[in-house]
Structure formats: structure tokens, C-alpha cells
N, C-alpha and C positions, 0 to 999 in steps of 0.2 A: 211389716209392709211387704206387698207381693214387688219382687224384683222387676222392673224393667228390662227386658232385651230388646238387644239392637236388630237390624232387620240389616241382615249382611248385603243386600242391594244396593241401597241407596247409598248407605256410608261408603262402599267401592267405587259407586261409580263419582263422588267427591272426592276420594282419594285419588282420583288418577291419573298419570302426571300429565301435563297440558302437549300438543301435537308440537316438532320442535318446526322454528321459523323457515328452517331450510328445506322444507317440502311444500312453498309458496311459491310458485311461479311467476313471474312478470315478463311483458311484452306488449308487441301490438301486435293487428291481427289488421290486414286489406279488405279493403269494401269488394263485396263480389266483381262489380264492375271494374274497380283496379285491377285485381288479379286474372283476369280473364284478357284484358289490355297485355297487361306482364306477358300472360301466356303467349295469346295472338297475335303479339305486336306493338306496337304504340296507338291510343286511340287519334283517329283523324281529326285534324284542329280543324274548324269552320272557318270557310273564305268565305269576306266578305268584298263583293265587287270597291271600289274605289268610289269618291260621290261623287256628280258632276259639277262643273262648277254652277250650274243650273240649279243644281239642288245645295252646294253650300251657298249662295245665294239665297234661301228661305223660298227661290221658285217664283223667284221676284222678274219682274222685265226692265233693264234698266235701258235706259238710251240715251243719244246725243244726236241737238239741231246745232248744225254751221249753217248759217246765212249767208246768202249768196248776196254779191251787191250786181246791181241794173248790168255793167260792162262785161262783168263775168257770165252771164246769164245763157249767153252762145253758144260760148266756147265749153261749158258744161254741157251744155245739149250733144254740141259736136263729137264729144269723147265720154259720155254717159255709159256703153259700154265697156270702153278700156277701164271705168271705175270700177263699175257694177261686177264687172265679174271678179275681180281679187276680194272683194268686200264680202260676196255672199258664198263663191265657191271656195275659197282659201281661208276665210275666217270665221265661217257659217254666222252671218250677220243679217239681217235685213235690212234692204235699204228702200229710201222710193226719196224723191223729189215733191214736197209740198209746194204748190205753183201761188196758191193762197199767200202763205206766207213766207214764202221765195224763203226756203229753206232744205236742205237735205238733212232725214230724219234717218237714223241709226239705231238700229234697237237689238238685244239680246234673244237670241230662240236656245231652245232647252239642248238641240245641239250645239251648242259654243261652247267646245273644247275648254277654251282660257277665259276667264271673264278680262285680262286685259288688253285683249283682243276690241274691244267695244271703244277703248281710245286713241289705240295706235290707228281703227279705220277712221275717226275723226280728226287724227291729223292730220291723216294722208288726202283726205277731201279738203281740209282744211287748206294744204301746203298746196294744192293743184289750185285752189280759190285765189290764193294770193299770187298766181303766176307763174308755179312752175311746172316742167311736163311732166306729163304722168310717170315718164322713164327715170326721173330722178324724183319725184316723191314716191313713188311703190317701196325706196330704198327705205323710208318709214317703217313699212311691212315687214321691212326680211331682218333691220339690223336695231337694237337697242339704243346703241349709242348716239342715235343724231337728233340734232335740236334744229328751232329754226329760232332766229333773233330778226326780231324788226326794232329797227330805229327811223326818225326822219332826220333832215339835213340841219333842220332846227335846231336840234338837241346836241349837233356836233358844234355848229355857229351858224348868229343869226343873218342871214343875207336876203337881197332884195334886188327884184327885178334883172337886171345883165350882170350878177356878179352872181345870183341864184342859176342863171341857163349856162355861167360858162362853170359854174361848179359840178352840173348835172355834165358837164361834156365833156370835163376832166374826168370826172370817173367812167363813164363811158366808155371814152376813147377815140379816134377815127372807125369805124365802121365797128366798134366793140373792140375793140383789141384790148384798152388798158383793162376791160372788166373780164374778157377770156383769160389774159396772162394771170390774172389775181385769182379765178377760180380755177386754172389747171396747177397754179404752184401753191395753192391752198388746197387742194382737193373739195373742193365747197362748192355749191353751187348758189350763182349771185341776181335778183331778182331789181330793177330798176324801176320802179313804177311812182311817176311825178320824186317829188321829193321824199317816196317813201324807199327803204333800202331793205331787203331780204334776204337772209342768207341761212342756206342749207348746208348742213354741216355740221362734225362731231365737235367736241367743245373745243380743244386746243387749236384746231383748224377753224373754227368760227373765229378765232381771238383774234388770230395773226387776218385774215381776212379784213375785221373789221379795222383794225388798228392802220391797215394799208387804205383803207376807203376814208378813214378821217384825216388821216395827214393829206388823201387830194382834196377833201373840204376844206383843210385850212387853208390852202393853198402849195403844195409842196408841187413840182413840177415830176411828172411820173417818169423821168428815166430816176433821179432820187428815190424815188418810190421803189420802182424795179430791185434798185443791189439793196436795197433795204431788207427788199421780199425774198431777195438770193440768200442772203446771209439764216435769214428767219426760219427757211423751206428747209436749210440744210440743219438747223438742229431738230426739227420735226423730222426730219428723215435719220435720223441719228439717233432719235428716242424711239421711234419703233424699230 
């Protein structure tokens, strides 16, 4: 039989021993753009303006009608601007007077700063409606903390005819006095209208207010009242 030979190529290059693992290199490598950042600096993060509350809003127009009653109707006319201007220049609002249906209409424009800015100007229209002057409801505008509380004389006890006109004249006063002394050592301010009762003021200062205006519903005689309110004034003044 003619002999087979081998074909020294092929069988070498099977023979030969495999490349060794330590000439594999491993790593990562930077996107052009990274490394160029690296070089030149850090890349510029995008600003994005802040949203208006016009536009966190959905770009909606939200508003508020306080109703006016018949008495009040005047005295709005007479001080329309002293309202008008903190409502539209100070809290970019719009306002108008609906004569139709005796209402003051409030509404949101895309420049309003704060969307709650649209309640605090329906208080303050609100709080001059029920009687008090503009100089102490504007404080609505500037400060957080104040509420107003209405009650009537009813809800404190029930009275009728000459025991209702001298309840209204104990809290009163002679010429105002017992209602001034109760709003300068309250800090509050006190609104009297028929048997309806008002009162401007942060909460702890509404408390003591109100609790001095029902004891002269019940009948308590207001020098009593007075060291009551002394004693009262002096830990409010001790907690701030």
C-alpha cells in the first residue's frame, strides 16, 4: 500500500499552543462627548425657568363673587378705590363690581404670582362688607395668621326686646369704650352690627375677645370684665 504523509501545515498549525489569557485586556472607554466635557470642562446643565402658578394651574381662570347686601352698597362705592388698588396692583388680580347681581367678582390673570393670592383678596373685600375699614382689613393681605369669626347674640343667650338693646349697650359701652378697651387689650379688631358680632383677629386674640363679649351677654357687669381681660392680656403677652 502506497504510504500516506502528513502535510506539515496543517498538523502545526493544530499543534500550537493556544494565546495565553494575560494578553486580554479589559476596560471601559468615554463617549466622544463625555471626554471632550472631561477635557473642556463640565457640560452646561439646562435651566429651566420655574412655572407660573398660571400655568401650574392647567392655565385655568379661577375666581371668587362676595355679595354685597343693599346697606353696604355705598360705602363700597365710597372706598372702591382704596380696594381696587391693593387687589389688582399688589396681587395682580382682577376685579369689577357686577351691579346686576350686586356682587364683587375676583378672578386670576396669568400674571398672579401666587394662586393664593385669589382668597386672601376675597377676604379682604369680604372683611370691609361686613364692616371693617379698609386700614384693618388690608391686614388680611400683608399677614397669614388672621381670621375673622362671626357669631350672633343668640347663640350666646336667648333675649328679647329691652334685655336684647341693654345687652347690645353693655358691650358697646358709653360712647364705645367697653368695645375700644376689649379691642386694644385684645389686639383684634370688633365689629357691632344689630345683633351680629365681628371680630378681626389671630386665633388666640379672637379667643380671649370673644369670651370677654359673652360674659357681657350673659350679663356680667364690665368693670368684672375689665381685671378678667387684665389678667387674660397678661399671659398673651407673656406667650409672645
Amino acid at each position: 500500500m502506497p504510504k500516506v504523509t502528513k502535510k506539515g501545515g496543517a498538523a502545526d498549525d493544530l499543534l500550537q499552543p493556544a494565546a495565553p489569557m494575560m494578553d486580554i485586556e479589559a476596560g471601559t472607554e468615554e463617549a466622544p462627548h463625555a471626554a471632550e466635557g472631561a477635557g473642556g470642562g463640565a457640560a452646561p446643565k439646562p435651566k429651566f425657568p420655574p412655572l407660573s402658578s398660571h400655568e401650574l394651574n392647567g392655565k385655568k381662570i379661577e375666581f371668587r363673587r362676595v355679595p354685597v347686601p343693599q346697606h353696604r352698597m355705598t360705602p363700597l362705592k365710597n372706598n372702591w378705590l382704596a380696594l381696587f388698588k391693593p387687589v389688582t396692583e399688589n396681587l395682580k388680580l382682577d376685579m369689577r363690581m357686577n351691579l346686576k347681581t350686586r356682587k364683587v367678582e375676583i378672578k386670576t390673570t396669568p400674571e398672579t404670582p401666587d394662586a393664593g393670592n385669589l382668597q386672601r383678596a376675597a377676604d379682604f373685600v369680604h372683611a370691609y362688607i361686613l364692616g371693617f375699614e379698609v386700614q384693618d382689613a388690608i391686614a388680611l393681605l400683608r399677614l397669614d395668621d388672621l381670621y375673622i369669626e362671626c357669631f350672633e347674640v343668640k347663640d350666646v343667650k336667648t333675649l328679647r326686646g329691652e334685655h336684647l338693646a341693654r345687652c347690645i349697650g353693655r358691650m358697646a359701652g358709653k360712647n364705645g369704650k367697653t368695645k375700644f378697651t376689649i379691642e386694644n387689650a385684645t389686639r383684634t379688631r370688633i365689629v357691632l352690627a344689630d345683633t351680629r358680632i365681628h371680630i378681626l383677629g389671630s386665633f388666640q386674640n379672637i379667643r380671649a375677645a370673644r369670651d370677654s363679649i359673652c360674659a357681657l351677654i350673659l350679663g356680667s357687669p364690665a368693670g368684672k370684665v375689665y381685671s378678667k381681660l387684665h389678667s387674660v392680656t397678661a399671659r398673651l403677652s407673656q406667650s409672645y
